[in-house]
C-alpha positions, -999 to +999 in steps of 0.1 A: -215+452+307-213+417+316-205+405+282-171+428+284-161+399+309-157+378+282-134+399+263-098+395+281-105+357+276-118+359+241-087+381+237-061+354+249-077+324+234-076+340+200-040+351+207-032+314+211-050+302+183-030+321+162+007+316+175-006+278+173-015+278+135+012+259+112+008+270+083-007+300+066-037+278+056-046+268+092-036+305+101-067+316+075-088+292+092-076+306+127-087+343+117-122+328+101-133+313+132-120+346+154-128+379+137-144+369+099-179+374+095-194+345+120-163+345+144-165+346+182-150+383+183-174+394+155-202+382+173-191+397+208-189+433+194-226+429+175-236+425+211-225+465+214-259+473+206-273+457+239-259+478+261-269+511+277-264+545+258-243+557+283-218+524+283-214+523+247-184+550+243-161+531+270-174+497+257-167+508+220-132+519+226-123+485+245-134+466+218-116+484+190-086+482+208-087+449+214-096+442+173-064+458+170-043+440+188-056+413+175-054+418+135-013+428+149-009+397+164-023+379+132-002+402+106+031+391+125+024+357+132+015+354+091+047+372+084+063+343+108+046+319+084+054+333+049+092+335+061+091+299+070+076+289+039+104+305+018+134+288+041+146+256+023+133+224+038+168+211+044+194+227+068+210+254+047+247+271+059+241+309+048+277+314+049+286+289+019+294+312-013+264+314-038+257+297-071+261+316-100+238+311-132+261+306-160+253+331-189+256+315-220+271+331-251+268+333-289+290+309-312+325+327-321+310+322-351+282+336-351+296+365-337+317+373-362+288+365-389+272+392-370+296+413-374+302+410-407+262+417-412+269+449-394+295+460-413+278+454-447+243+464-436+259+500-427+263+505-462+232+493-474+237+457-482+207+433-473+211+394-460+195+369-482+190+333-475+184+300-495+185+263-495+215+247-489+202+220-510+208+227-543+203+218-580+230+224-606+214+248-628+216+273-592+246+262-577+269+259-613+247+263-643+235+299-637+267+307-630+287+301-659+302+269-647+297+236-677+296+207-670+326+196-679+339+224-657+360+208-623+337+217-598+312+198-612+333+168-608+315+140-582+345+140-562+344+177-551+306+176-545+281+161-523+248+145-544+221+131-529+193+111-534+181+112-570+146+109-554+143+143-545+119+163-550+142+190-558+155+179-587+143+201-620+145+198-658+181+209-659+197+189-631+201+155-630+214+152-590+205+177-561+234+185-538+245+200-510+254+239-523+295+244-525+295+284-522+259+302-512+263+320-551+234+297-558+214+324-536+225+353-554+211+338-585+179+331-570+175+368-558+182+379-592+155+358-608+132+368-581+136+408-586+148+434-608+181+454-601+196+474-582+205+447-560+226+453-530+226+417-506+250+395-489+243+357-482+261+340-451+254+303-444+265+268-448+283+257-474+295+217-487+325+210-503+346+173-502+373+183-481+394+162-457+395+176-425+423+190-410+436+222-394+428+246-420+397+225-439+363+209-431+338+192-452+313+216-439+321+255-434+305+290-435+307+314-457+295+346-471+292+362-503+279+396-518+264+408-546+258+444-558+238+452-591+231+484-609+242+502-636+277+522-638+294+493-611+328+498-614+360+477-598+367+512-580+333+498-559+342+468-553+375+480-540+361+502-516+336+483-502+359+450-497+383+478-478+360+490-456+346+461-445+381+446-439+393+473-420+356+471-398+364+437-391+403+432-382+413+471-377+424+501-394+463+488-403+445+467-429+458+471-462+444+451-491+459+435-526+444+421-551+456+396-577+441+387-611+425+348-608+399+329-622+364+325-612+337+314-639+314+336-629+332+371-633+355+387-655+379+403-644+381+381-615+406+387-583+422+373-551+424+395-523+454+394-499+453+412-466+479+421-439+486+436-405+498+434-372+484+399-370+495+388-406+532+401-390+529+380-361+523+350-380+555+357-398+539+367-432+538+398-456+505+389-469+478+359-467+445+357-490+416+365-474+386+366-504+382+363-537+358+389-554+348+400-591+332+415-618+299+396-625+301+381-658+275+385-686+270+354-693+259+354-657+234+381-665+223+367-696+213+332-678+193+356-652+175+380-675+195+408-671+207+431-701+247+433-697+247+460-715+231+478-692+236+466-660+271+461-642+279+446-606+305+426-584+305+398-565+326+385-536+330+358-514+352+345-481+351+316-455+335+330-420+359+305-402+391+321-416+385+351-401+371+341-369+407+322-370+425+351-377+404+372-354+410+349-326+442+335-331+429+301-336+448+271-355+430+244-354+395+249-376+381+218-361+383+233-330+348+254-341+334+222-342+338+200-314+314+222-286+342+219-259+328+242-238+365+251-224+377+262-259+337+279-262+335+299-231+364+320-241+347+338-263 
């Protein structure tokens, strides 16, 4: 059993070799040379065979002890390693407080949009979309508005470049779109009725900014087509969305006004507690009405047989409201103090 000799100082040497490895690389290396295929300890236990059958048990059971101790050994020294690895190269004081990620958050006005989507989707509406730039025959032909009519007029409307390529047969100027109706007209030449959609986005209009007005706003507007629509619809469905988005005190008014585009055509007023708290009975909120036939002439509709109302209101005025906000502008500037509040 002289080659047994060797084992206690096989043992020790690869004992130090593996405290002495630096990294886990030089650690792989360490168990290569030791107990991998060709390493020193491999090649002391094929020289098992050599021995005499009757020094084999006591010799086999050294040997695997000693394999044991040392794949321990070079577990917890590569434990010693990984941990190291994962400490910070510079000295760090575990006692500081920790770093929180910041979470960020949705727009205040995109979380009302949202929530006006919500609301209208749980009673079957869809959400459209279109470009927000326009032509005239979409954005005021189509929808009953002449052209000697005063939102055509070039001071309430961004034009653009007369190069564009989006300019048609019946428009002589592409602009920027002053209401999103120009998407409900689209719809309607793209399908057959019923028709049930709203249409959020950005709208243009040549306003001066101030606390209450910005060249460039949101809003959103419905339309719902099919036949027997009656004001007693419209009602209800401007109510419950109302009362969905600032609370069941809402109560609703409307006023008879003038849109081009529907006949009958009506304000809406709205108050509760935080119409009261302003100091006011009632503020306007929307204005809404029946679709006019001229309207679904220009479309391809039969008027006759087909009836349906349309609506519309600024996203910002009731984020305001929602919120308590006075200053619209406020939406705008990204201060992340005024953001993060929401």
């Amino acid at each position: 059993m002289s080659f047994l000799n060797e084992l206690e100082p096989l043992k020790r040497s690869a004992l130090s070799d593996f405290q002495a490895a630096s990294d886990l690389a030089a650690l792989e290396q360490t168990k290569g040379a030791w107990i991998g295929p060709h390493g020193k300890f491999t090649a002391l236990m094929k020289q098992l065979g050599t021995l005499a059958k009757e020094e084999k048990p006591a010799a086999g059971k050294l040997i695997n002890a000693t394999k044991i101790e040392l794949e321990a050994a070079l577990a917890a020294r590569r434990e010693e390693l990984e941990l190291k690895a994962a400490l910070p190269k510079e000295p760090t004081d575990w006692t500081l407080p920790g770093r929180r990620r910041a979470l960020g958050k949705l727009h205040p006005l995109t979380q009302v949009t949202d929530d006006i989507v919500r609301s209208f989707r749980k009673i079957g509406f869809a959400v459209a979309d279109g470009p927000e730039i326009e032509d005239d025959y979409h954005c005021f032909d189509a929808l009953n508005t002449p052209a000697d009519h005063p939102a055509r007029d070039s001071h309430d409307t961004f034009f653009v470049s007369a190069s564009s390529k989006l300019q048609t047969p019946s428009s002589k100027l592409p602009l920027l779109r002053t209401h999103t109706s120009s998407v409900q007209i689209r719809v309607m030449k793209s399908q057959p009725p019923p028709i049930r959609i709203i249409v959020p986005g950005r709208v243009y209009r040549r306003d001066n900014a101030d606390a209450t007005h910005n060249p460039t706003f949101h809003q959103i507007e419905g339309l719902y087509v099919d036949k027997g629509v009656t004001v007693g619809d419209l009602k209800g469905t401007v109510e419950f969305v109302f009362k969905e988005l600032m609370g069941s005190d809402v109560k609703l008014r409307f006023r008879p006004h003038y849109f081009s585009y529907t006949e009958p055509s009506l304000e809406i007023d709205f108050t509760n507690a935080l119409v009261k708290k302003l100091g006011k009975d009632w503020l306007e909120i929307a204005g809404c009405g029946m679709v006019h036939p001229q309207v679904f002439e220009n479309v391809g509709y039969d008027p006759e047989v087909w009836t349906g109302w349309a609506f519309g209101f600024g996203i910002e005025r009731i984020a305001m409201l929602r919120y308590g906000i006075n200053d619209i502008r406020l939406f705008y500037e990204n201060d992340v103090r005024f953001l993060k509040q929401f």
